[in-house]
C-alpha positions, -999 to 999 in steps of 0.1 A, spaced: 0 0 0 10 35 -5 1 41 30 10 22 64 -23 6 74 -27 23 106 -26 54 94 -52 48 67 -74 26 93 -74 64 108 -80 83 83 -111 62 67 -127 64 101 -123 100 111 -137 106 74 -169 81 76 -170 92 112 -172 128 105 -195 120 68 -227 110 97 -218 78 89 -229 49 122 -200 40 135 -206 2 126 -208 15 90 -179 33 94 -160 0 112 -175 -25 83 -164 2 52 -129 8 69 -124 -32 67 -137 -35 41 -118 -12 15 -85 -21 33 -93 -58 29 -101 -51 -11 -74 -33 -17 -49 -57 -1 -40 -83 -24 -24 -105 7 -61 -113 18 -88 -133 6 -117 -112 4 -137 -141 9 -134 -133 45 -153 -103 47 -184 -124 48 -168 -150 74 -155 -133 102 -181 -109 110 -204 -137 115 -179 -157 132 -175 -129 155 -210 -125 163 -224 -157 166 -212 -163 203 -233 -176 235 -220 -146 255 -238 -117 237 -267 -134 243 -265 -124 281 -266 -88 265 -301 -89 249 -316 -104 282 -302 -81 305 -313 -51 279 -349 -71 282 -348 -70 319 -332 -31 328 -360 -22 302 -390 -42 315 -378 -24 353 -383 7 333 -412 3 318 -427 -12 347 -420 20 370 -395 -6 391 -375 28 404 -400 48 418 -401 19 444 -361 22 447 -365 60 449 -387 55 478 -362 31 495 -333 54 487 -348 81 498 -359 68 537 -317 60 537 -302 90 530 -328 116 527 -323 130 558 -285 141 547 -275 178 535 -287 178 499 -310 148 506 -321 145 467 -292 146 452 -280 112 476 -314 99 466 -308 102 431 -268 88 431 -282 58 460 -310 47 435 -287 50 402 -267 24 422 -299 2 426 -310 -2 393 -277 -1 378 -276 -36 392 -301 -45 370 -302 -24 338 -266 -31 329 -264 0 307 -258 39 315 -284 51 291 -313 33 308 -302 38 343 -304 76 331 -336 74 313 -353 55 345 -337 75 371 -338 110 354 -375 110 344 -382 106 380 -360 127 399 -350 159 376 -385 170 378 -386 168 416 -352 181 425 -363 216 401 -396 215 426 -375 214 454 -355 241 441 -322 225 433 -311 238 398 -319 224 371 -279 219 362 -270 205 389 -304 181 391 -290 163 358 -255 163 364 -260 146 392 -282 121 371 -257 121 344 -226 114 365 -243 87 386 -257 66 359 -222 59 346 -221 35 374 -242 11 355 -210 0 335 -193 -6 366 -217 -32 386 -225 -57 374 -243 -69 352 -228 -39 331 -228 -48 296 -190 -32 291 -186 -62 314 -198 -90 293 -181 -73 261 -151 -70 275 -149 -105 289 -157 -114 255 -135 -99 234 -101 -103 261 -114 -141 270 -119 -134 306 -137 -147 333 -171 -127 333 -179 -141 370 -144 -124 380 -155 -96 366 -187 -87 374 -172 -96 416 -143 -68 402 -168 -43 395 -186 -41 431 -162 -25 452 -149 -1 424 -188 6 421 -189 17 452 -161 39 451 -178 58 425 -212 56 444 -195 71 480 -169 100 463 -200 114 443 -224 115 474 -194 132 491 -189 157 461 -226 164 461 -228 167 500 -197 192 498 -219 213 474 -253 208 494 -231 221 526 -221 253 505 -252 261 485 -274 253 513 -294 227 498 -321 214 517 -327 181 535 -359 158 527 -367 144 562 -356 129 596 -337 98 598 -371 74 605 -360 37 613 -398 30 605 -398 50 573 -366 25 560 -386 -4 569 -417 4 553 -399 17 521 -371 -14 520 -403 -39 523 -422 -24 491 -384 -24 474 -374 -61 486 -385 -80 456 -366 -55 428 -335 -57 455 -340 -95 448 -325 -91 417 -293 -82 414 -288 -106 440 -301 -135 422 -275 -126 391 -250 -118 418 -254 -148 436 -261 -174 406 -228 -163 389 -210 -156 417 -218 -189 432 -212 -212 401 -254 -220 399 -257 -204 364 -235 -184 337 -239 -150 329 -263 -158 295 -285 -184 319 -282 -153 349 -296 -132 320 -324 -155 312 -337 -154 352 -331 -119 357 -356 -114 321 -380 -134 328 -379 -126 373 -383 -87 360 -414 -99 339 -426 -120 368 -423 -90 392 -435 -61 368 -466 -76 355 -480 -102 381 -466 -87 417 -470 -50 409 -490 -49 377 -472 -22 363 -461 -36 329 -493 -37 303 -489 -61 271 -486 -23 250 -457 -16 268 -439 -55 271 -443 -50 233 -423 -18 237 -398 -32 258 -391 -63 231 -389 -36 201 -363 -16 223 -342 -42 233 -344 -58 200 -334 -28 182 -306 -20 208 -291 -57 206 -294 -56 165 -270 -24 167 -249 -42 194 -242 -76 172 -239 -53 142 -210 -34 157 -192 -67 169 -195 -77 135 -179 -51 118 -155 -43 144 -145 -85 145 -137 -78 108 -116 -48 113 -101 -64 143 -91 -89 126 -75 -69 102 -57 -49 128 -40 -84 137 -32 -95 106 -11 -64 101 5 -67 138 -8 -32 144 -17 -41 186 19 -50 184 34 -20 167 15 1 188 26 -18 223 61 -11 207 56 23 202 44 31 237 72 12 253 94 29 236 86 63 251 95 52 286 101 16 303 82 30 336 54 11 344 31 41 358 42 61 331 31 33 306 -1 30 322 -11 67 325 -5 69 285 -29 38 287 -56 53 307 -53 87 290 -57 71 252 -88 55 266 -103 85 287 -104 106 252 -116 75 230 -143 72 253 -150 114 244 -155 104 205 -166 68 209 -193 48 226 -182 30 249 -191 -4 228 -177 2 195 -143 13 219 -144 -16 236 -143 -42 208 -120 -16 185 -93 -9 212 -92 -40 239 -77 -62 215 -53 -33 202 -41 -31 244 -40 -61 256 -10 -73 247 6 -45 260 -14 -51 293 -2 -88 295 33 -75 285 33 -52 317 19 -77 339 -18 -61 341 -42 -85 355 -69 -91 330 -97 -86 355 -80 -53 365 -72 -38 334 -112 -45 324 -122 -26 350 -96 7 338 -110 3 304 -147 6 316 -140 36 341 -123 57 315 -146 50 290 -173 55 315 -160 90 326 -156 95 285 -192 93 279 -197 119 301 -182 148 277 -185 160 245 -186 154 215 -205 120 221 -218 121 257 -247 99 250 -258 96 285 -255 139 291 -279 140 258 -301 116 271 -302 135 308 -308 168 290 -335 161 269 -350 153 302 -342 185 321 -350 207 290 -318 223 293 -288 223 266 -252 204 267 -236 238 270 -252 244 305 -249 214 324 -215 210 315 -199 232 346 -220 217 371 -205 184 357 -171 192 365 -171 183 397 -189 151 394 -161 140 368 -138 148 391 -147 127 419 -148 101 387 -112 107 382 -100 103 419 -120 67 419 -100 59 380 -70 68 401 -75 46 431 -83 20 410 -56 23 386 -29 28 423 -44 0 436 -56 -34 417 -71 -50 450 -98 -26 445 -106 -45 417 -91 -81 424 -99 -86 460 -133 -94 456 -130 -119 428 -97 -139 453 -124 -143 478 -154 -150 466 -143 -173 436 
């Protein structure tokens, strides 16, 4: 070729990218043309690996977690969650704010997805933190910001990705992402409690022992939930597509026979929205198997470890160039389509400096994670500002310190891998 591969692999996808094109359009073409035009490769191939790549048991567990994070919205599943959050920390400076982070940490256990967790979350409590006069700013940023814990917990679908495409353990995993989880969950109730203090923000109520068992009984059977996943994984009674299956159809059971919340109209709804999510999600592994592939045909992942290696031999240095190529993909890219692009492009590079699989899953999905949260893609921001009726350009200061407190967590995670590993040595 009259260009180095990499560099036209670049410059094809920055120009379908920028063209409008959907970024598994934009994989597929890139692949597609290089494959053409390289007379080393059977273009034969361009119809066998994508399939290859997407026709694995593991995405399944995707489409039945999307089925059962969207029946718990549907259903009005977080309102209960709200009501449970709010008797435990309500009574704090700022009280909605902790309500609204506490419950994003609930039903990220089960929606597996930032987007959803927003949608469910933010169409709740945006409109009552602007009645109880928090700004309407702040009110999604905190939504925003707290959301992005759903790819953390499990069952985040950056998870099962990941596992997939680095052939890791998605029960490690998923144990790996609880404490980090929680980290996020505890530094942005702090930063939001730090701001309540100075703004004067307002508390909801008194701390009522009575008022958490009351709420915490209508909540028990949602709770149930992420346990069941947690616990059937966790404890070698299921995998993660067969945890999928029982967390679908135990969100079914709950929504429409318990609580009676979830009508056929809208079970219809939630089958066309995860169907249509999961058809964009195999069509992106697809295309990005094919350019993958590519990529490793041409020992790009290796030319690249080379390349970073070779601008210092200091581990931390090494990894901060790591976490910062990462931090701004996940600014341009969604964080699927990064995942399945740029793991395999890392990993040997991980392995070569002695990164723990588990661990280095877990730096992938926080950066990308905290990515999502800024322009030019911030899908989850979009989503949380359609709600709020307010533009990107506004809520954007009042997300800066949310994305800090992000950063201090990616930090601590990055500084110490037992965030991350301890779990999984002890409980598998």
């Amino acid at each position: 070729m009259w260009i180095e591969p990499g560099y036209l692999i670049l410059i094809l996808l920055v120009t379908f990218v920028c063209m409008g094109m959907p970024i598994a359009f934009a994989l597929g073409a890139t692949a597609m043309i290089l494959i053409i035009a390289d007379p080393a490769v059977v273009p034969l191939i361009i119809g066998l690996i994508p399939f290859g790549g997407a026709n694995n048991y593991l995405l399944v567990a995707a489409l039945l977690f999307m089925i059962a994070g969207e029946v718990m919205n549907q259903g009005r599943i977080a309102e209960k969650l709200i009501a449970f959050a709010s008797s435990l920390v309500g009574h704090i400076r700022g009280g909605l704010a902790h309500v609204n982070i506490l419950t994003s940490l609930f039903f990220s256990e089960i929606s597996g997805t930032a987007t959803s967790d927003a949608a469910a979350i933010g169409s709740v409590m945006i409109p009552q933190m602007k009645k109880r006069g928090y700004p309407v700013a702040f009110a999604a940023a905190v939504t925003s910001t707290s959301a992005t814990m759903a790819i953390i917990v499990p069952p985040s679908l950056n998870l099962i990705l990941y596992a997939y495409v680095a052939d890791a353990s998605i029960a490690q995993l998923f144990a790996a992402g609880i404490l980090p989880g929680l980290l996020v969950c505890f530094l942005l109730m702090m930063t939001a409690y730090l701001i309540a203090v100075r703004r004067g923000y307002p508390i909801e109520h008194g701390f009522a022992a009575s008022r958490i068992a009351a709420t915490g009984k209508d909540a028990l059977v949602p709770v149930t939930l992420p346990v069941l996943i947690l616990g059937g994984i966790l404890g070698g009674i299921f995998t993660a597509t067969e945890a999928g299956a029982v967390a679908a159809l135990w969100s079914i059971v709950m929504a429409a026979l318990l609580y009676r919340t979830l009508t056929v109209k809208s079970f219809v709804d939630v089958l066309r929205i995860a169907g249509k999510r999961s058809a964009m999600l195999m069509f992106i592994v697809a295309t990005s198997t094919l350019l993958g592939w590519y990529l490793t045909n041409q020992r790009i992942p290796q030319d690249i470890a080379e390349a970073i290696l070779g601008i210092s031999d200091n581990y931390w240095v090494i990894l901060l160039a790591i976490n910062a190529f990462f931090l701004i993909a996940g600014t341009i890219v969604h964080g699927t389509p990064a995942i399945l692009m740029l793991v395999p492009i890392f990993l040997p590079l991980a392995d070569q400096l002695g990164i723990d699989r588990v661990h280095f899953g877990l730096i992938v999905t926080i950066n990308l994670g905290i990515g999502q949260q800024t322009p030019p893609v911030a899908s989850v921001v979009l989503i949380t500002c359609a709600i709020a009726k307010i533009s990107l350009a506004a809520i954007l200061p009042s997300m800066l310190w949310f994305i800090g407190a992000m950063l201090i967590a990616l930090t601590l995670v990055n500084v110490f891998p037992a965030l991350s590993l301890w779990l999984p040595s002890v409980l598998l």
